[in-house]
Backbone as numpy.savetxt, mean C-alpha at the origin, in Angstrom:
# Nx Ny Nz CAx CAy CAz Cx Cy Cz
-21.95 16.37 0.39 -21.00 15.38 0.89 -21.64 14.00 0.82
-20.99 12.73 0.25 -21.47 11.60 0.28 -21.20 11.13 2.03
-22.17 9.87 1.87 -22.77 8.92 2.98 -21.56 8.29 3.41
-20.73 8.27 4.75 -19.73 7.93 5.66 -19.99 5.77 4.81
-18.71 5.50 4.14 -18.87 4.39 3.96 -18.58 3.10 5.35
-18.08 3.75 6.60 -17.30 3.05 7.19 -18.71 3.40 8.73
-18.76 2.70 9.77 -19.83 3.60 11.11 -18.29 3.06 11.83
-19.13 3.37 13.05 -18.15 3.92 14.43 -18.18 1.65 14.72
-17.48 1.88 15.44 -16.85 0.14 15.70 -16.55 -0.66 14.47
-16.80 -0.51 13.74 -16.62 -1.13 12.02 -15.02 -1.77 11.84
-14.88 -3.12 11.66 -13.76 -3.21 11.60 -13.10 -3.07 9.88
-11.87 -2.51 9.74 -11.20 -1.70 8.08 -9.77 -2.11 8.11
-9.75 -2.82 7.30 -8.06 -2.71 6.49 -7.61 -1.79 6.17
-6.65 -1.39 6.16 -5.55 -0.39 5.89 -5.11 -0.99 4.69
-4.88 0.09 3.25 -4.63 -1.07 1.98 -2.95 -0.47 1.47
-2.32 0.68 2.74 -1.65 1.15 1.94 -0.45 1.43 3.39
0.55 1.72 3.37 1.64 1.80 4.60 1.03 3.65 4.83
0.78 3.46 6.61 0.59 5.33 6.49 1.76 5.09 7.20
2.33 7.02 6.64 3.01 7.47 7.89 3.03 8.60 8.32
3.32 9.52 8.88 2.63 10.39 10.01 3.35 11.71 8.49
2.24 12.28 8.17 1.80 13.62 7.71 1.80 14.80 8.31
2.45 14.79 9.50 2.23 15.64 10.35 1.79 15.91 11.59
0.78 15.19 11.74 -0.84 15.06 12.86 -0.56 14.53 13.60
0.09 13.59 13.61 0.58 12.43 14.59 1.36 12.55 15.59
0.94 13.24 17.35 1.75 14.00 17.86 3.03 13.04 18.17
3.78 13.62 18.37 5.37 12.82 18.98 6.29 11.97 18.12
5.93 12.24 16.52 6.57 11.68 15.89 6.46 12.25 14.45
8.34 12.55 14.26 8.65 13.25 13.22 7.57 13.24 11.75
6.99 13.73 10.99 6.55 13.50 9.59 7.42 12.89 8.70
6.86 12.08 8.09 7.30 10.46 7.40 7.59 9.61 7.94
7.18 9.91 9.15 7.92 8.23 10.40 6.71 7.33 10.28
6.91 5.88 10.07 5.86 5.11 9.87 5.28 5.15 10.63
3.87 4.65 10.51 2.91 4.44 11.87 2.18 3.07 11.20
1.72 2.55 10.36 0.82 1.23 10.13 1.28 0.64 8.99
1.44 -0.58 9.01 1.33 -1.13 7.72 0.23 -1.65 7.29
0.74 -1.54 5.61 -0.44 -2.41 5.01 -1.52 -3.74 5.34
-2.29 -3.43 5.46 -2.88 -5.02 5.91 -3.57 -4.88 7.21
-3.12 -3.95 8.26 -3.43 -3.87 9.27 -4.55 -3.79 9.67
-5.29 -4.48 10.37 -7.24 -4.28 10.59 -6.73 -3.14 12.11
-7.58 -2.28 11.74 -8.41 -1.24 13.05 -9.85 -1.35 13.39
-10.34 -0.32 14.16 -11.61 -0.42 14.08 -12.06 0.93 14.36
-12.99 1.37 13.37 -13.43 2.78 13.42 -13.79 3.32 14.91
-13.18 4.52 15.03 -13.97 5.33 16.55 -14.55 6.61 16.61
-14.08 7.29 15.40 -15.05 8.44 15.52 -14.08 8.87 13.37
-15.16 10.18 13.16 -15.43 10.04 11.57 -15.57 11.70 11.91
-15.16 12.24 10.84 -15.29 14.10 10.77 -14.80 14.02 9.43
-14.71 15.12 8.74 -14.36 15.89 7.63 -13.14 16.47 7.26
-12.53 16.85 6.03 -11.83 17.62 6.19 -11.79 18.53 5.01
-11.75 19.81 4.91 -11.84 20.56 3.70 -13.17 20.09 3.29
-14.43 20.34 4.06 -15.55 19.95 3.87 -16.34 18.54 3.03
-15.36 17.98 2.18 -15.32 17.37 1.21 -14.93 15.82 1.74
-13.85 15.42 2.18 -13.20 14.47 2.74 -13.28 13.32 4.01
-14.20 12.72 4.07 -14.44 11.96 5.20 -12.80 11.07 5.85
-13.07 11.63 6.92 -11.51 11.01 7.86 -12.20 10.16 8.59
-11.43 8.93 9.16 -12.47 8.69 10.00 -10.79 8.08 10.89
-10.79 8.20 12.30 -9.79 7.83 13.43 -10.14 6.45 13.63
-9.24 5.70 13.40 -9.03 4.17 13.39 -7.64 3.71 14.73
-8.73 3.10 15.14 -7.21 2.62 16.43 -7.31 1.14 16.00
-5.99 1.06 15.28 -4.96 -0.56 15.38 -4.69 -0.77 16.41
-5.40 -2.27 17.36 -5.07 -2.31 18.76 -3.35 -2.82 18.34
-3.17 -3.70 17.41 -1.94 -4.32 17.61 -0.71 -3.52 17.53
-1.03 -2.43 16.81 -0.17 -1.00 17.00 -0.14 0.18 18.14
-1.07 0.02 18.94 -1.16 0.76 19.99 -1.58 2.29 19.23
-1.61 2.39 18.16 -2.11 3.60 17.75 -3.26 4.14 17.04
-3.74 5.41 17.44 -5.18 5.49 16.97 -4.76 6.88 15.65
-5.12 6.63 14.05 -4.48 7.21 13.26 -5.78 7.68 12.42
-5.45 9.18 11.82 -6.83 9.35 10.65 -6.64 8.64 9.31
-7.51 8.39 9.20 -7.35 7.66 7.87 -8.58 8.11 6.63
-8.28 8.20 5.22 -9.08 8.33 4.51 -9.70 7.73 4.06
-10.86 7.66 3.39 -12.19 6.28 2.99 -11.49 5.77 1.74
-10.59 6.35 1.37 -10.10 5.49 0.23 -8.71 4.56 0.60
-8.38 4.74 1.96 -7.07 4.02 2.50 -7.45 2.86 2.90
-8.92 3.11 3.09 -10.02 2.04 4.04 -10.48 0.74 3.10
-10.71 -0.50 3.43 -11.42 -1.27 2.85 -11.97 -2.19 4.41
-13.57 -2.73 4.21 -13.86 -3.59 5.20 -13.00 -4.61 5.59
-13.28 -5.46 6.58 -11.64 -6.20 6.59 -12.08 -7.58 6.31
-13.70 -7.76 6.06 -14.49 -8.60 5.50 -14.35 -8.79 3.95
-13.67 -7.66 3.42 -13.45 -7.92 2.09 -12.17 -8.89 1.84
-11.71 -9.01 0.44 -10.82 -10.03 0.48 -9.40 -9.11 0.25
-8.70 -9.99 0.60 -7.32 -8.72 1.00 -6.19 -9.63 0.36
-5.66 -9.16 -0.77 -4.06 -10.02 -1.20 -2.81 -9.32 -0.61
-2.15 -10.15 0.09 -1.20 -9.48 0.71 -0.07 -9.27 -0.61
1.26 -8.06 -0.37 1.99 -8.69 -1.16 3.60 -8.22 -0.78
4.85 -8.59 -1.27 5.89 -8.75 -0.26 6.31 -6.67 -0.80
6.29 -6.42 -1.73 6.75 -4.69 -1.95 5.53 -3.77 -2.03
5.84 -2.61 -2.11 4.98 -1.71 -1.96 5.85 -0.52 -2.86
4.68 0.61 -3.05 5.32 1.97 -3.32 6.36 1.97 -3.00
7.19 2.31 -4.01 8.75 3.15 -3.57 9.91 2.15 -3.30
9.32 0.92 -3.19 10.30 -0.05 -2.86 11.02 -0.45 -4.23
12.72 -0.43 -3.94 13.64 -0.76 -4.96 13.83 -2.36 -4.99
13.66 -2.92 -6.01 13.41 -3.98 -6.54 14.55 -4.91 -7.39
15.14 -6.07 -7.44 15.36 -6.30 -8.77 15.09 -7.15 -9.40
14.99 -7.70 -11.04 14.69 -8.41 -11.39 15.04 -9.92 -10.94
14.45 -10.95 -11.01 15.00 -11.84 -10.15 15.17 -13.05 -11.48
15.07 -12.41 -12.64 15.56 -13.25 -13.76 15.58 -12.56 -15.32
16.09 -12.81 -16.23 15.58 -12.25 -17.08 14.09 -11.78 -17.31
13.46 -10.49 -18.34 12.30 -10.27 -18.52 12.85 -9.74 -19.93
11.53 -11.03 -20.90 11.58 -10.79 -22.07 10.16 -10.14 -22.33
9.95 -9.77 -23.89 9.55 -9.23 -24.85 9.01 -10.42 -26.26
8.87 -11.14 -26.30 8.81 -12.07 -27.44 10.06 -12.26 -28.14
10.67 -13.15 -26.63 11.95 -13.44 -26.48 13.00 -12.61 -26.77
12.63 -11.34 -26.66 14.26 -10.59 -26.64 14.21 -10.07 -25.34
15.18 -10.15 -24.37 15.29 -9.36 -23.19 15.58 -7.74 -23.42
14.28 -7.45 -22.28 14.21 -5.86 -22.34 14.87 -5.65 -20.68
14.77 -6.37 -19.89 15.61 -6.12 -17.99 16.38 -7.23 -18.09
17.45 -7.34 -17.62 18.40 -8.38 -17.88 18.33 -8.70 -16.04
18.21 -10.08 -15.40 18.52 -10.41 -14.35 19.53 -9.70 -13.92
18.88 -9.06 -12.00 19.76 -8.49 -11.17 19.45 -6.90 -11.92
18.80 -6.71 -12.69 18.61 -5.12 -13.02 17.85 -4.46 -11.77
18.31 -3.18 -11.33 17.33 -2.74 -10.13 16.39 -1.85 -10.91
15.18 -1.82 -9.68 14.16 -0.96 -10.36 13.34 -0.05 -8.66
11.97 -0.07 -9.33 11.87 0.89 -8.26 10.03 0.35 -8.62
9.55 0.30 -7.91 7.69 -0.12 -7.53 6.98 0.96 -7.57
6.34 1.39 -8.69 5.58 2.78 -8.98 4.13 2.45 -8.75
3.62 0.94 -8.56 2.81 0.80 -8.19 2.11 -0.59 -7.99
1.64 -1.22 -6.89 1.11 -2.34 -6.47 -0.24 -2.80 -7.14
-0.51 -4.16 -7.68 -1.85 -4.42 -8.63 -2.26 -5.91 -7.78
-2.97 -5.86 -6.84 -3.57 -6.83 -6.20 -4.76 -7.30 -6.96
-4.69 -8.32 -7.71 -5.91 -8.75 -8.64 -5.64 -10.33 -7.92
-6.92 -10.44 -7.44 -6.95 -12.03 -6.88 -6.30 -13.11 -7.67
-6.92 -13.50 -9.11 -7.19 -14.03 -10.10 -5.89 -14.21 -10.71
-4.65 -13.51 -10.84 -3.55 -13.05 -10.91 -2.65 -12.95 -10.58
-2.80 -13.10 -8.70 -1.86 -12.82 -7.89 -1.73 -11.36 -8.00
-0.37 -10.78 -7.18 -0.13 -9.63 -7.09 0.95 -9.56 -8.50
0.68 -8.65 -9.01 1.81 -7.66 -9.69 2.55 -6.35 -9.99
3.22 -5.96 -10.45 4.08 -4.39 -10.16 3.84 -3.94 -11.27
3.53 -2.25 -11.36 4.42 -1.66 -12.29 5.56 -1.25 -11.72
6.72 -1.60 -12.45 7.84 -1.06 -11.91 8.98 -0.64 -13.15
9.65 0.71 -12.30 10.37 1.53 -13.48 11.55 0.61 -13.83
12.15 0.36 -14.60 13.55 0.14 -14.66 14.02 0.85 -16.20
14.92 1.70 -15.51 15.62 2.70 -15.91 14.80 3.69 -16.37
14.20 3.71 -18.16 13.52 5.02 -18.04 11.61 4.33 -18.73
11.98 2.73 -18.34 10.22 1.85 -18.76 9.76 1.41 -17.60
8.60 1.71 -17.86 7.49 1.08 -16.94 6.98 -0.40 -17.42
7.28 -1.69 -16.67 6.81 -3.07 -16.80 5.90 -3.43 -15.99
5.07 -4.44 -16.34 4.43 -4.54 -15.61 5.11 -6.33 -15.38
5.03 -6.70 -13.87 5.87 -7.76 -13.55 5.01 -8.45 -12.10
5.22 -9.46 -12.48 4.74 -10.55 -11.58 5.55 -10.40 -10.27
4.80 -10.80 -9.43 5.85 -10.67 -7.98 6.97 -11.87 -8.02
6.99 -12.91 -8.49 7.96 -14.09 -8.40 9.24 -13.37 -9.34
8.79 -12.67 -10.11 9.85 -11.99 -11.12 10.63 -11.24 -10.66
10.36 -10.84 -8.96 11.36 -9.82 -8.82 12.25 -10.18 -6.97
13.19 -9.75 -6.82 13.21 -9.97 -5.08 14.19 -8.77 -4.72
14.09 -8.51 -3.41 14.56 -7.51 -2.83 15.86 -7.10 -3.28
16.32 -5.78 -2.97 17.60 -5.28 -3.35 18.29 -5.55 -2.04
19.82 -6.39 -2.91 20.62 -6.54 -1.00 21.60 -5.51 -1.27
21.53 -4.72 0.10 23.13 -3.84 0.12 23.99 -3.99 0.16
C-alpha cells in the first residue's frame, strides 16, 4: 500500500461534487452532500479493499463529515480553477461552433459535459457530447439549459 498523501488536520479540496454512495447515514444514495471546491480538513484515514486510502474529511461549512478518496482530494494550497458545469451537466451551445469555418453545433444546440478540463493557462474547458461528437469547448462557448 502507498504512503497516506493527505495527515490528520491537513486542510483538502474536494475537486469533484460527492454524493452519498450509500454510507452516508440519513440520506437517500445520490443525494448530494459537497460540492466541488469545498475545503475540509482531514480527521481520521483507513483503507478500503486493502488497496484504497479513504480518509473522513469534515467540511465545517457543510456541517458534514464525508469519506473521501485520495484522488477526490487535492491540498487546498494547491491552485484550484473553479468552473460554472460539471459532469453530467446539460449544456448548450451559446453560439455557433465551427470547424475551419463550417459549423459542426449550430447555436442553442444542447449537449451534455462528459468531462471538466481545468488547465490554468487555458481557463476551464469541456468535453462535451452533442448528439453523437465529442468537442472539446471553451466555457464562454456554452451556457446553461433553460426549461
Amino acid at each position: 500500500m502507498t504512503r497516506p498523501r493527505f495527515d490528520y488536520g491537513d486542510a483538502v479540496r474536494v475537486i469533484r461534487n460527492l454524493r452519498n454512495d450509500g454510507t452516508y447515514p440519513g440520506m437517500k444514495t445520490g443525494d448530494f452532500l459537497v460540492r466541488r471546491g469545498s475545503v475540509g480538513y482531514v480527521r481520521d484515514m483507513g483503507t478500503f479493499l486493502q488497496d484504497q486510502i479513504i480518509y473522513s474529511v469534515h467540511f465545517l461549512n457543510e456541517g458534514k463529515v464525508v469519506g473521501c478518496r485520495e484522488e477526490e482530494l487535492i491540498a487546498e494550497s494547491e491552485p484550484w480553477v473553479p468552473s460554472r458545469f460539471e459532469f453530467r451537466d446539460k449544456v448548450c451551445a451559446a453560439m455557433d461552433l465551427a470547424v475551419q469555418g463550417q459549423v459542426m453545433v449550430p447555436r442553442g444546440a444542447e449537449g451534455e459535459v462528459i468531462k471538466v478540463l481545468r488547465e490554468a493557462e487555458e481557463g476551464v474547458t469541456y468535453h462535451v457530447l452533442f448528439e453523437t461528437r465529442v468537442w472539446r469547448v471553451p466555457e464562454a462557448a456554452l451556457c446553461e439549459v433553460t426549461p
